[in-house]
C-alpha positions, -999 to +999 in steps of 0.1 A: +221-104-809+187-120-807+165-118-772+167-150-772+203-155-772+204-120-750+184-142-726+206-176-725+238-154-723+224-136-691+208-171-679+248-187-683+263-159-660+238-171-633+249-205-636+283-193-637+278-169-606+261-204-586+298-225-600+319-194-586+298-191-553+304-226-548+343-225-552+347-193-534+334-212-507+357-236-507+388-219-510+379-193-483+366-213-457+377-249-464+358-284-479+344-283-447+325-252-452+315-259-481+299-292-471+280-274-447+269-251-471+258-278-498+237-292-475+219-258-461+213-253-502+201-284-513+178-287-483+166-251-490+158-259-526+141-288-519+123-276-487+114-242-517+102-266-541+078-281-517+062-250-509+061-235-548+054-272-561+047-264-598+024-229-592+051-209-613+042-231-642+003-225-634+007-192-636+023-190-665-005-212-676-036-189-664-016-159-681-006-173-719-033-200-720-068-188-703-057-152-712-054-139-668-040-107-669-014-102-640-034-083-623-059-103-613-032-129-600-008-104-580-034-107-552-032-146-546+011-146-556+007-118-524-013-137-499+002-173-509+037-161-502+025-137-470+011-170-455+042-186-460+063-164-442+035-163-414+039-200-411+075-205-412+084-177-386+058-193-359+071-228-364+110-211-366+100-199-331+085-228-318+118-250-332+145-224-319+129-228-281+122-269-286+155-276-301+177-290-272+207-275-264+230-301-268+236-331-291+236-311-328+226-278-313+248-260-336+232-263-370+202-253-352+207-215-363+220-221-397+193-246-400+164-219-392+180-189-406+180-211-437+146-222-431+135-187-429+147-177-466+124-205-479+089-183-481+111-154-503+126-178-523+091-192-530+079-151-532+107-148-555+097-174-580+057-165-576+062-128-585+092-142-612+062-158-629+041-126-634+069-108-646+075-125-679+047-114-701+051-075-689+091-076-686+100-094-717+131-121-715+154-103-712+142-082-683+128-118-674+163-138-674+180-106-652+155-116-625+161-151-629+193-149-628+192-125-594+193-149-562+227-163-580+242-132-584+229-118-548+243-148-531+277-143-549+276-104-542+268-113-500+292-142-499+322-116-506+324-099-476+314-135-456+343-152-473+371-123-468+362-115-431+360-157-423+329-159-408+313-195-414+287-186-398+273-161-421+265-191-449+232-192-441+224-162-434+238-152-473+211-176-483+183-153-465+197-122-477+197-130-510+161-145-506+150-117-494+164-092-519+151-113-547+119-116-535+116-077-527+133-072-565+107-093-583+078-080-560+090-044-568+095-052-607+059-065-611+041-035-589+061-009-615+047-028-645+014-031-634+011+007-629+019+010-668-004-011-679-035-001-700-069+002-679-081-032-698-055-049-686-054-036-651-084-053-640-079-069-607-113-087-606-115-103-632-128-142-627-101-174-632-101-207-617-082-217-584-089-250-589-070-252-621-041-235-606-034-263-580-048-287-606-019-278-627+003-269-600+001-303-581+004-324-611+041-308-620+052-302-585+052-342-576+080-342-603+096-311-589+096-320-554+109-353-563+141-337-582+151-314-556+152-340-528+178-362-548+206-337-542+196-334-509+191-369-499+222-380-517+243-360-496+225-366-462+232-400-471+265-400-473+269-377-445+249-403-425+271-429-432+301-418-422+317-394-451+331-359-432+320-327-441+352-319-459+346-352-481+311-341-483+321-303-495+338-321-523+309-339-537+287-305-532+314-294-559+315-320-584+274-317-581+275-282-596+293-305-625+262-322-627+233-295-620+251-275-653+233-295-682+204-293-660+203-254-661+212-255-699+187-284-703+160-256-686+173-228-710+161-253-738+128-268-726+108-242-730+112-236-769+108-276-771+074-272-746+058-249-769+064-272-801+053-301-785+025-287-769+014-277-805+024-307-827+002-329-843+007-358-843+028-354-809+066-347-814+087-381-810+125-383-805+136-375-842+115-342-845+130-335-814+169-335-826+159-320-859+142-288-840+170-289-818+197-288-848+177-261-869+183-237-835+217-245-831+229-216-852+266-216-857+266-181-833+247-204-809+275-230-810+303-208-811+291-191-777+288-226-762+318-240-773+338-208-761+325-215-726+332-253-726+369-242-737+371-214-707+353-242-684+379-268-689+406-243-690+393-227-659+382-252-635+419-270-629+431-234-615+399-230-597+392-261-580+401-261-545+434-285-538+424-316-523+392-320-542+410-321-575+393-353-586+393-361-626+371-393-617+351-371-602+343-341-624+342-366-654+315-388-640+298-357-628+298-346-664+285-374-681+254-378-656+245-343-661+245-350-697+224-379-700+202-361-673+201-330-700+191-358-726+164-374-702+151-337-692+142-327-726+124-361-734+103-351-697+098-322-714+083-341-742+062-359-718+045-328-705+033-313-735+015-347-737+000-342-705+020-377-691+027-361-658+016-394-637+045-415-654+067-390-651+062-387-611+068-424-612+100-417-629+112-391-607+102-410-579+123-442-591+153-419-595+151-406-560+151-443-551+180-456-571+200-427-567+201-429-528+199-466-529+231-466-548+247-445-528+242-460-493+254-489-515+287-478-529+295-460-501+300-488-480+336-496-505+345-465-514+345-426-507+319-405-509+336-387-540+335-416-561+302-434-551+280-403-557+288-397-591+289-432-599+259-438-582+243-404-607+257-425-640+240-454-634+206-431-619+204-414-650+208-439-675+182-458-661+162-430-658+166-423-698+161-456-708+131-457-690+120-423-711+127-434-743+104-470-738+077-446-725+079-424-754+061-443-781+028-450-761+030-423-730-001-416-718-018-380-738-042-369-709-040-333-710-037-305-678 
Protein backbone atom coordinates (compact mmCIF):
# COMPACT_ATOMS: atom_id res chain seq x y z
CA UNK A 1 0.00 0.00 0.00
CA UNK A 2 1.21 3.48 -0.80
CA UNK A 3 2.26 6.14 2.13
CA UNK A 4 -0.16 7.92 1.06
CA UNK A 5 -2.95 5.74 1.36
CA UNK A 6 -1.01 4.22 4.67
CA UNK A 7 -1.56 7.82 5.83
CA UNK A 8 -5.52 8.42 4.95
CA UNK A 9 -6.15 4.87 6.33
CA UNK A 10 -4.57 5.84 9.80
CA UNK A 11 -6.05 9.48 9.44
CA UNK A 12 -9.88 7.55 9.02
CA UNK A 13 -9.30 5.54 12.30
CA UNK A 14 -8.93 9.02 14.06
CA UNK A 15 -12.02 10.12 12.67
CA UNK A 16 -13.50 7.02 13.44
CA UNK A 17 -12.04 6.92 17.14
CA UNK A 18 -13.64 11.00 17.51
CA UNK A 19 -17.42 9.18 16.00
CA UNK A 20 -16.99 6.23 18.66
CA UNK A 21 -15.90 8.75 21.52
CA UNK A 22 -18.82 10.62 20.83
CA UNK A 23 -21.35 7.68 20.99
CA UNK A 24 -19.70 6.01 23.83
CA UNK A 25 -20.64 8.97 25.47
CA UNK A 26 -23.93 8.87 24.89
CA UNK A 27 -24.79 5.49 25.64
CA UNK A 28 -22.90 5.49 28.95
CA UNK A 29 -23.82 8.52 30.43
CA UNK A 30 -26.95 9.79 28.67
CA UNK A 31 -27.82 12.70 25.79
CA UNK A 32 -27.35 14.77 28.61
CA UNK A 33 -23.76 14.04 28.94
CA UNK A 34 -23.10 14.18 25.88
CA UNK A 35 -24.39 17.68 25.45
CA UNK A 36 -22.32 18.73 28.05
CA UNK A 37 -19.47 17.32 26.50
CA UNK A 38 -20.16 18.83 22.90
CA UNK A 39 -20.10 22.00 24.26
CA UNK A 40 -16.67 21.64 26.49
CA UNK A 41 -15.23 20.28 22.87
CA UNK A 42 -16.34 22.68 20.56
CA UNK A 43 -15.50 25.50 22.90
CA UNK A 44 -12.01 23.94 23.36
CA UNK A 45 -11.41 23.71 19.71
CA UNK A 46 -12.35 26.95 19.05
CA UNK A 47 -10.81 28.61 22.21
CA UNK A 48 -7.36 26.15 20.55
CA UNK A 49 -7.75 27.62 17.30
CA UNK A 50 -7.60 31.08 18.61
CA UNK A 51 -4.44 30.55 20.32
CA UNK A 52 -2.63 28.34 17.25
CA UNK A 53 -4.50 30.72 14.60
CA UNK A 54 -2.77 29.45 11.37
CA UNK A 55 1.09 29.13 12.82
CA UNK A 56 1.00 25.31 12.03
CA UNK A 57 0.61 26.26 8.46
CA UNK A 58 3.53 28.93 8.89
CA UNK A 59 5.62 26.51 9.90
CA UNK A 60 5.15 24.27 7.48
CA UNK A 61 5.79 27.25 5.38
CA UNK A 62 9.30 28.45 6.89
CA UNK A 63 10.35 24.56 6.68
CA UNK A 64 9.32 23.39 2.78
CA UNK A 65 9.28 27.01 1.32
CA UNK A 66 12.24 29.29 2.82
CA UNK A 67 14.21 25.95 3.46
CA UNK A 68 14.20 26.48 8.03
CA UNK A 69 15.39 23.53 9.29
CA UNK A 70 13.52 22.33 12.49
CA UNK A 71 15.92 23.17 14.55
CA UNK A 72 16.02 26.56 14.36
CA UNK A 73 12.17 26.65 14.98
CA UNK A 74 11.92 24.13 18.02
CA UNK A 75 12.98 27.08 20.17
CA UNK A 76 10.02 29.58 19.34
CA UNK A 77 7.17 26.24 19.03
CA UNK A 78 8.86 25.88 22.95
CA UNK A 79 8.47 29.33 24.27
CA UNK A 80 5.14 30.08 22.28
CA UNK A 81 3.41 27.13 23.77
CA UNK A 82 5.36 27.56 27.43
CA UNK A 83 3.76 31.14 27.42
CA UNK A 84 0.54 29.72 26.80
CA UNK A 85 0.40 27.55 29.62
CA UNK A 86 1.87 30.39 31.88
CA UNK A 87 -1.04 32.47 30.84
CA UNK A 88 -3.85 30.19 31.02
CA UNK A 89 -3.00 28.79 34.55
CA UNK A 90 -2.75 32.56 36.11
CA UNK A 91 -6.03 33.61 34.54
CA UNK A 92 -7.47 29.71 35.52
CA UNK A 93 -6.60 30.84 39.03
CA UNK A 94 -7.75 34.17 39.00
CA UNK A 95 -11.37 32.68 37.32
CA UNK A 96 -11.65 29.68 39.81
CA UNK A 97 -11.51 32.35 42.99
CA UNK A 98 -13.77 35.17 41.02
CA UNK A 99 -16.24 32.76 39.80
CA UNK A 100 -19.31 33.04 42.20
CA UNK A 101 -20.53 30.26 43.89
CA UNK A 102 -23.83 30.06 42.95
CA UNK A 103 -25.93 30.81 39.82
CA UNK A 104 -23.92 28.21 37.15
CA UNK A 105 -21.20 27.40 39.53
CA UNK A 106 -21.02 23.97 38.37
CA UNK A 107 -19.48 24.14 34.96
CA UNK A 108 -17.10 26.23 36.58
CA UNK A 109 -14.54 23.20 36.95
CA UNK A 110 -15.32 21.47 33.81
CA UNK A 111 -15.11 24.78 32.22
CA UNK A 112 -11.37 25.55 33.57
CA UNK A 113 -10.13 22.05 33.59
CA UNK A 114 -11.08 22.26 29.90
CA UNK A 115 -9.67 25.59 29.65
CA UNK A 116 -6.51 24.30 30.93
CA UNK A 117 -5.99 21.51 28.00
CA UNK A 118 -6.13 24.45 25.54
CA UNK A 119 -2.13 25.54 25.64
CA UNK A 120 -1.18 21.39 25.00
CA UNK A 121 -3.56 21.09 22.46
CA UNK A 122 -1.99 24.21 20.86
CA UNK A 123 1.74 22.51 21.95
CA UNK A 124 0.35 19.51 20.29
CA UNK A 125 -0.30 20.96 16.99
CA UNK A 126 3.02 23.42 17.11
CA UNK A 127 5.48 20.47 17.68
CA UNK A 128 2.83 18.32 15.09
CA UNK A 129 4.07 20.77 12.50
CA UNK A 130 7.88 20.18 12.88
CA UNK A 131 7.36 16.62 12.82
CA UNK A 132 6.38 16.05 9.28
CA UNK A 133 9.46 16.73 7.28
CA UNK A 134 11.72 14.38 9.83
CA UNK A 135 8.85 11.74 10.65
CA UNK A 136 7.48 11.16 7.21
CA UNK A 137 3.42 10.64 6.89
CA UNK A 138 2.98 8.04 8.11
CA UNK A 139 4.82 8.62 11.39
CA UNK A 140 3.12 12.08 10.77
CA UNK A 141 -0.74 10.87 10.42
CA UNK A 142 -0.05 8.39 13.83
CA UNK A 143 0.51 11.74 15.61
CA UNK A 144 -2.29 13.30 14.13
CA UNK A 145 -4.33 10.99 14.75
CA UNK A 146 -3.20 10.73 18.71
CA UNK A 147 -5.48 13.29 20.73
CA UNK A 148 -8.55 11.05 19.05
CA UNK A 149 -7.30 7.98 20.05
CA UNK A 150 -6.04 9.27 23.71
CA UNK A 151 -9.44 10.70 24.33
CA UNK A 152 -11.16 7.39 23.34
CA UNK A 153 -8.44 5.26 25.40
CA UNK A 154 -9.25 7.85 28.82
CA UNK A 155 -12.97 7.93 28.17
CA UNK A 156 -13.06 4.02 28.88
CA UNK A 157 -12.52 3.84 32.27
CA UNK A 158 -14.79 7.44 32.69
CA UNK A 159 -17.69 5.88 30.93
CA UNK A 160 -17.62 2.31 32.76
CA UNK A 161 -17.12 3.71 36.31
CA UNK A 162 -20.09 6.67 35.59
CA UNK A 163 -18.36 9.52 36.48
CA UNK A 164 -19.60 12.63 34.40
CA UNK A 165 -17.40 14.49 35.83
CA UNK A 166 -14.31 13.18 34.42
CA UNK A 167 -15.40 14.62 30.67
CA UNK A 168 -13.37 17.32 30.92
CA UNK A 169 -10.80 16.25 32.53
CA UNK A 170 -10.38 13.35 29.45
CA UNK A 171 -10.04 16.33 27.37
CA UNK A 172 -6.82 17.56 29.49
CA UNK A 173 -5.38 14.23 29.69
CA UNK A 174 -5.39 13.56 26.32
CA UNK A 175 -4.00 17.16 25.63
CA UNK A 176 -1.52 16.67 27.68
CA UNK A 177 -0.25 13.34 26.38
CA UNK A 178 -0.33 14.55 22.87
CA UNK A 179 1.49 17.37 23.47
CA UNK A 180 4.27 15.50 25.59
CA UNK A 181 4.11 12.66 22.54
CA UNK A 182 4.77 15.18 19.71
CA UNK A 183 7.29 17.20 21.93
CA UNK A 184 9.09 13.86 22.70
CA UNK A 185 8.86 12.72 18.77
CA UNK A 186 10.48 15.86 17.49
CA UNK A 187 13.47 16.11 20.39
CA UNK A 188 14.35 12.18 19.15
CA UNK A 189 14.50 13.29 15.55
CA UNK A 190 16.40 16.23 15.96
CA UNK A 191 19.20 14.20 17.78
CA UNK A 192 19.50 12.14 14.47
CA UNK A 193 19.82 14.71 12.35
CA UNK A 194 23.02 15.58 10.29
CA UNK A 195 25.20 18.52 11.92
CA UNK A 196 24.04 20.75 8.77
CA UNK A 197 20.80 20.41 9.69
CA UNK A 198 21.00 20.73 13.30
CA UNK A 199 21.77 24.33 13.35
CA UNK A 200 19.74 26.09 15.86
CA UNK A 201 20.78 29.57 14.87
CA UNK A 202 20.31 29.86 11.83
CA UNK A 203 18.33 33.29 10.72
CA UNK A 204 14.36 33.24 9.50
CA UNK A 205 11.73 35.85 9.68
CA UNK A 206 9.14 36.20 12.63
CA UNK A 207 7.45 38.54 10.88
CA UNK A 208 6.53 36.16 8.11
CA UNK A 209 5.44 33.65 10.53
CA UNK A 210 2.58 35.76 11.96
CA UNK A 211 2.29 37.32 8.47
CA UNK A 212 1.25 34.00 7.24
CA UNK A 213 -0.08 32.82 10.45
CA UNK A 214 -2.69 35.68 10.85
CA UNK A 215 -3.81 35.74 7.45
CA UNK A 216 -5.07 31.80 7.65
CA UNK A 217 -6.04 31.88 11.24
CA UNK A 218 -9.00 34.64 10.64
CA UNK A 219 -10.52 31.76 8.56
CA UNK A 220 -9.67 29.18 11.10
CA UNK A 221 -10.92 30.95 14.00
CA UNK A 222 -13.90 31.75 12.25
CA UNK A 223 -14.73 27.87 11.42
CA UNK A 224 -14.28 26.65 14.83
CA UNK A 225 -16.63 29.11 16.49
CA UNK A 226 -19.58 27.94 14.23
CA UNK A 227 -19.90 24.63 16.01
CA UNK A 228 -19.59 26.30 19.00
CA UNK A 229 -21.85 29.11 18.66
CA UNK A 230 -24.46 26.92 17.01
CA UNK A 231 -24.88 24.94 19.92
CA UNK A 232 -24.65 27.83 22.57
CA UNK A 233 -27.38 29.09 20.68
CA UNK A 234 -29.63 26.70 20.88
CA UNK A 235 -28.76 25.90 24.40
CA UNK A 236 -29.50 29.64 24.99
CA UNK A 237 -32.78 29.40 23.70
CA UNK A 238 -34.27 26.99 25.46
CA UNK A 239 -33.20 23.40 23.86
CA UNK A 240 -32.03 20.90 27.08
CA UNK A 241 -28.87 19.40 27.21
CA UNK A 242 -30.23 15.97 26.24
CA UNK A 243 -31.72 17.75 23.00
CA UNK A 244 -28.47 19.45 22.68
CA UNK A 245 -26.29 15.97 23.17
CA UNK A 246 -28.27 14.96 20.08
CA UNK A 247 -27.31 17.63 17.79
CA UNK A 248 -23.52 17.22 19.18
CA UNK A 249 -24.10 13.68 17.47
CA UNK A 250 -25.53 14.40 14.21
CA UNK A 251 -22.57 17.18 14.03
CA UNK A 252 -19.95 14.47 13.92
CA UNK A 253 -22.26 13.57 10.68
CA UNK A 254 -21.23 16.81 9.49
CA UNK A 255 -17.52 17.42 10.68
CA UNK A 256 -16.77 13.76 8.61
CA UNK A 257 -16.40 15.29 5.03
CA UNK A 258 -14.65 17.94 6.67
CA UNK A 259 -11.81 15.56 7.96
CA UNK A 260 -11.88 13.68 4.54
CA UNK A 261 -12.10 17.19 2.80
CA UNK A 262 -8.57 17.95 5.06
CA UNK A 263 -7.05 14.42 4.03
CA UNK A 264 -7.49 15.85 0.34
CA UNK A 265 -6.47 19.55 0.47
CA UNK A 266 -3.18 19.20 0.78
CA UNK A 267 -2.32 17.22 -2.57
CA UNK A 268 -4.87 19.95 -4.27
CA UNK A 269 -2.65 22.92 -2.20
CA UNK A 270 0.43 21.87 -3.76
CA UNK A 271 -0.99 21.74 -7.43
CA UNK A 272 -2.60 24.91 -7.18
CA UNK A 273 0.01 26.55 -5.57
CA UNK A 274 2.19 25.45 -8.68
CA UNK A 275 -0.31 25.85 -11.65
CA UNK A 276 0.01 28.18 -14.19
CA UNK A 277 -2.42 29.64 -15.21
CA UNK A 278 -4.15 29.05 -11.64
CA UNK A 279 -6.21 25.80 -11.36
CA UNK A 280 -10.05 26.51 -11.92
CA UNK A 281 -12.99 24.14 -10.98
CA UNK A 282 -12.50 21.56 -13.96
CA UNK A 283 -8.71 20.90 -13.33
CA UNK A 284 -9.79 20.47 -10.06
CA UNK A 285 -12.24 17.33 -10.64
CA UNK A 286 -9.94 15.97 -13.24
CA UNK A 287 -6.86 15.84 -10.52
CA UNK A 288 -9.25 14.69 -8.18
CA UNK A 289 -10.53 11.68 -10.60
CA UNK A 290 -6.91 10.74 -11.77
CA UNK A 291 -6.28 9.97 -7.74
CA UNK A 292 -9.25 8.25 -7.16
CA UNK A 293 -7.63 4.89 -7.89
CA UNK A 294 -10.15 2.05 -7.90
CA UNK A 295 -8.12 0.69 -4.41
CA UNK A 296 -8.87 4.32 -3.26
CA UNK A 297 -12.55 3.90 -3.97
CA UNK A 298 -12.94 0.52 -2.81
CA UNK A 299 -11.53 1.52 0.72
CA UNK A 300 -13.99 4.42 0.86
CA UNK A 301 -16.90 2.71 -0.31
CA UNK A 302 -16.16 -0.23 2.24
CA UNK A 303 -16.46 2.35 5.05
CA UNK A 304 -19.56 4.15 3.82
CA UNK A 305 -21.17 0.54 3.66
CA UNK A 306 -19.82 -0.36 7.42
CA UNK A 307 -21.00 3.41 8.35
CA UNK A 308 -24.56 3.03 7.28
CA UNK A 309 -24.59 -0.49 8.41
CA UNK A 310 -23.16 0.55 11.73
CA UNK A 311 -24.51 3.72 12.85
CA UNK A 312 -28.48 2.43 13.28
CA UNK A 313 -27.02 -0.19 16.02
CA UNK A 314 -24.82 2.45 17.37
CA UNK A 315 -26.80 5.42 17.73
CA UNK A 316 -28.05 5.97 21.08
CA UNK A 317 -32.12 5.40 21.32
CA UNK A 318 -33.86 8.43 21.42
CA UNK A 319 -31.61 10.31 19.10
CA UNK A 320 -32.32 8.06 16.28
CA UNK A 321 -33.26 10.82 13.91
CA UNK A 322 -33.13 9.90 9.87
CA UNK A 323 -33.95 13.78 9.29
CA UNK A 324 -31.36 14.38 11.22
CA UNK A 325 -28.30 12.33 10.11
CA UNK A 326 -29.45 12.90 6.46
CA UNK A 327 -29.34 16.64 6.62
CA UNK A 328 -26.14 16.36 8.62
CA UNK A 329 -24.81 14.38 5.68
CA UNK A 330 -25.55 16.54 2.91
CA UNK A 331 -24.08 19.78 4.63
CA UNK A 332 -21.02 18.12 5.33
CA UNK A 333 -20.84 17.31 1.73
CA UNK A 334 -21.40 20.51 0.17
CA UNK A 335 -19.03 21.80 2.99
CA UNK A 336 -16.39 19.07 1.65
CA UNK A 337 -17.16 20.63 -1.95
CA UNK A 338 -16.84 24.35 -0.60
CA UNK A 339 -13.52 23.31 1.42
CA UNK A 340 -11.58 22.17 -1.46
CA UNK A 341 -12.59 25.31 -3.73
CA UNK A 342 -11.09 27.42 -0.18
CA UNK A 343 -8.35 25.41 -0.78
CA UNK A 344 -8.18 26.64 -4.25
CA UNK A 345 -8.42 30.08 -2.90
CA UNK A 346 -5.32 29.80 -0.89
CA UNK A 347 -2.89 28.77 -3.21
CA UNK A 348 -4.02 32.07 -4.96
CA UNK A 349 -3.22 33.88 -1.97
CA UNK A 350 -7.20 35.14 -1.68
CA UNK A 351 -7.19 34.73 2.07
CA UNK A 352 -9.12 38.36 2.66
CA UNK A 353 -12.28 36.99 0.69
CA UNK A 354 -12.06 33.96 2.20
CA UNK A 355 -12.24 35.49 5.92
CA UNK A 356 -15.22 37.31 4.59
CA UNK A 357 -16.67 34.06 3.68
CA UNK A 358 -16.05 32.32 6.79
CA UNK A 359 -17.23 35.21 8.57
CA UNK A 360 -20.65 35.30 6.55
CA UNK A 361 -21.05 31.58 7.41
CA UNK A 362 -20.57 32.11 11.11
CA UNK A 363 -23.37 34.68 10.58
CA UNK A 364 -25.93 32.78 8.73
CA UNK A 365 -25.36 29.76 10.35
CA UNK A 366 -26.27 31.05 13.90
CA UNK A 367 -28.73 33.47 12.43
CA UNK A 368 -30.61 30.52 11.12
CA UNK A 369 -30.52 28.79 13.92
CA UNK A 370 -31.82 31.32 16.56
CA UNK A 371 -34.35 31.47 13.67
CA UNK A 372 -35.65 27.94 13.18
CA UNK A 373 -35.44 27.31 16.55
CA UNK A 374 -38.11 29.34 17.56
CA UNK A 375 -40.69 26.42 15.41
CA UNK A 376 -38.97 23.58 15.89
CA UNK A 377 -36.42 21.45 17.91
CA UNK A 378 -33.04 21.92 18.07
CA UNK A 379 -32.44 18.53 16.19
CA UNK A 380 -34.01 19.63 13.12
CA UNK A 381 -33.20 23.52 12.99
CA UNK A 382 -29.42 22.91 13.18
CA UNK A 383 -28.96 20.75 10.46
CA UNK A 384 -31.39 22.60 8.45
CA UNK A 385 -29.94 25.71 9.41
CA UNK A 386 -26.02 23.89 8.07
CA UNK A 387 -27.91 23.00 4.53
CA UNK A 388 -28.81 26.25 3.78
CA UNK A 389 -25.16 27.68 5.52
CA UNK A 390 -23.25 25.74 3.22
CA UNK A 391 -24.88 26.12 0.13
CA UNK A 392 -24.65 29.69 0.32
CA UNK A 393 -21.34 29.46 1.33
CA UNK A 394 -20.44 27.36 -2.01
CA UNK A 395 -22.21 29.41 -4.22
CA UNK A 396 -20.54 32.24 -2.95
CA UNK A 397 -17.10 30.18 -3.80
CA UNK A 398 -17.81 29.26 -7.10
CA UNK A 399 -18.72 33.24 -8.27
CA UNK A 400 -15.40 34.18 -6.59
CA UNK A 401 -13.47 31.66 -8.40
CA UNK A 402 -13.14 33.23 -11.84
CA UNK A 403 -11.71 36.69 -10.68
CA UNK A 404 -10.50 35.91 -6.79
CA UNK A 405 -8.10 38.10 -5.88
CA UNK A 406 -3.98 36.40 -6.59
CA UNK A 407 -2.07 38.41 -3.89
CA UNK A 408 0.26 36.00 -2.66
CA UNK A 409 1.50 35.21 1.36
Amino acid sequence: MRLALQSIAIQAAGSAATVAAALLVARGLGLAAQGEFGLLRSWSDAALTLVVLGLPQALLHLQYRLEVPVAALRPWVARYAGAWVAVVAVAGLAAWFVWPPEGRAVWRTPVLVAAAAVPFAAGHLLWRALALRELGVVRYAWLTVAPAMLMLVALLPVVFAGWRAGLAWVLLVAAASSAILSWALVRRALRRLPPDRADSGVPWSRRTLWAIGTETGGQNVLAALTPALVLSTAGALGSSLAEIGVVALGLQVYQLFGVAAAYVAPMVYDRAARAEPPMQGRELLALLRANATPRTLLAFGALALLAVGALPWLWPAGAATPLLVLAMAVAGAVSMAGRLLITLLQARGAFRVLTLNALGRLLLAVGLTAALLRIEPARVAVPLALVVTEVASLLWLVRLMPGAGTRRA
